[in-house]
Steps between C-alpha positions, in 0.01 A plus 500: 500500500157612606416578896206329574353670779450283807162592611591640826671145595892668451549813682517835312839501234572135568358353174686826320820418683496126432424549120745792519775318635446210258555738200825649641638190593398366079644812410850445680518144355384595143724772499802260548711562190406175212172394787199350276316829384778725554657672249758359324483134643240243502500145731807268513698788319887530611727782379399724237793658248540790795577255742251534684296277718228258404217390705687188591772720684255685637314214679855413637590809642538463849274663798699680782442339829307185373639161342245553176554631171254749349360251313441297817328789677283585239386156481470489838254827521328360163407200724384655850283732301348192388519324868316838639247534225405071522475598971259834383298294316447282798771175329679341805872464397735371741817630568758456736369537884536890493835492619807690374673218379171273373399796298842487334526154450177505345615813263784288374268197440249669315786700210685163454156392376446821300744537169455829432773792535445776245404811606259584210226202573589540825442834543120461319427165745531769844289728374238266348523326860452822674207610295368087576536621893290809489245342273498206734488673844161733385313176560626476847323564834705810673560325809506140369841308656669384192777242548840609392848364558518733801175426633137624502494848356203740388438583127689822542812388737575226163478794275752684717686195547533491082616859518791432738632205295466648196627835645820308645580288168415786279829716705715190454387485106579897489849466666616251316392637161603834590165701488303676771290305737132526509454553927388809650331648829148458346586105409710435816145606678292278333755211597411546866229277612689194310811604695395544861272169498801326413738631662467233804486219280869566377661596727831342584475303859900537548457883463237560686590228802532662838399904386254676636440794340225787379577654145316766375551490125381847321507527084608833402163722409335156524329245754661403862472160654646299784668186560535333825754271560489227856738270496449322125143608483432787294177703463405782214297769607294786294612763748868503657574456867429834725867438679705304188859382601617584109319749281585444139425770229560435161478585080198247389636354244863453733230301701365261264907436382582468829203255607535311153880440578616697194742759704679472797403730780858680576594672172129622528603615832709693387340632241252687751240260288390337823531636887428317824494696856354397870652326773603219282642688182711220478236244385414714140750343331438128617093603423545362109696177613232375728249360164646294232310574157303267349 
């Protein structure tokens, strides 16, 4: 796929990392033993004389910690590409009310009205999408409010917000197929504006009822932000808080896992991957709990 430059509307390796990102995530998918385009296989192929796997068995493989198949979640990416390059180029399309559960609803509507589950045609629809998205969001007006499922957001938060889906499918693609993912520090920064403006739109009101609390959140080598929490209301700041109860320093890309809901926050812990000190060390482990990903 070709990176169109975005004219100074996406921020500097944005446009790279979205096209980038695309590519790895066609690459896991058409690497997929038997996946359309793939050696050895080609679409609706079962079990070659090896025994191995066809692109049908493929698509059924299940994702760790989701209820899709990988044909399901490719689909699923193939068609928010789509959804994010139709909001760039200024399309309305409703969906859901922004909320956790509205967002999934509207996920499961959309793929029971979608058919397709190979990897190979799925894997060229995401980055034909992604390339429709960067040639779409050129045309934009830098601080134009676009509307998006989670609400107004600037030409460059909605290209973040594409990198942090894609980002967060494109691990649960990798694990389940076996190859390495496609996040790193320099990504994980890029996903940052889309995360902190929505981080107080989904956040769970039964984990965050009754606290009070100042976090300090710090990415290793990378940016530092706070988060406020007063009683159910939560606030995201550019700076953290000169006296936080809970300072949390962590691995970047143990962030965007964490804050995506793909790992849970003790066995990283433990694995010295994320740390949290002040007079409320107690509260770095609860941090993750208190948003539900969309």
């Amino acid at each position: 796929m070709v990176v169109r430059q975005a004219g100074g509307v996406l921020p500097g390796g944005l446009a790279e990392a979205i096209s980038g990102t695309a590519e790895e995530i066609a690459a896991v998918l058409r690497g997929a033993t038997g996946a359309a385009g793939a050696p050895g296989g080609g679409a609706g192929a079962g079990r070659d004389a090896g025994g191995r796997s066809g692109s049908g068995d493929v698509a059924g493989l299940p994702v760790p910690r989701s209820t899709w198949t990988v044909g399901e979640a490719a689909a699923h990416l193939a068609q928010a590409n789509a959804l994010m390059a139709d909001l760039a180029a200024g399309r309305e399309r409703p969906y859901g009310d922004g909320t956790p559960g509205s967002l999934a609803e509207a996920n499961e509507i959309d793929l029971a009205g979608f058919t397709e589950r190979d990897p190979g045609p799925l894997a060229t629809l995401i980055t034909d999408r992604a390339a429709d998205f960067l040639a779409a969001v050129e045309d934009r007006d830098p601080d134009a409010l676009l509307s998006t499922p989670l609400g107004g957001m600037r030409p460059a938060v909605l290209g973040s917000y594409l990198l942090t889906h894609m980002l967060g499918h494109g691990y649960d693609l990798a694990l389940a197929l076996g190859r390495p993912h496609m996040l790193d520090a320099h990504r994980v920064g890029l996903t940052l504006p889309f995360m902190l403006q929505a981080m107080p739109q989904v956040t769970d009101p039964a984990a965050v009822a009754g606290l009070t609390a100042r976090f300090g959140v710090r990415l290793r080598g990378g940016a530092s932000f706070g988060v406020f929490v007063t009683d159910g209301a939560v606030e995201v700041t550019q700076e953290p808080p000169a006296r936080p109860d809970c300072t949390i320093l962590t691995d970047p890309v143990v962030f965007l896992l964490l804050g995506l809901g793909r790992v849970d926050p003790w066995p990283v812990i433990a694995r010295g991957k994320a740390l949290g000190w002040g007079r409320k060390p107690w509260l770095a482990p609860r941090f993750p709990r208190l948003f539900r990903a969309p």
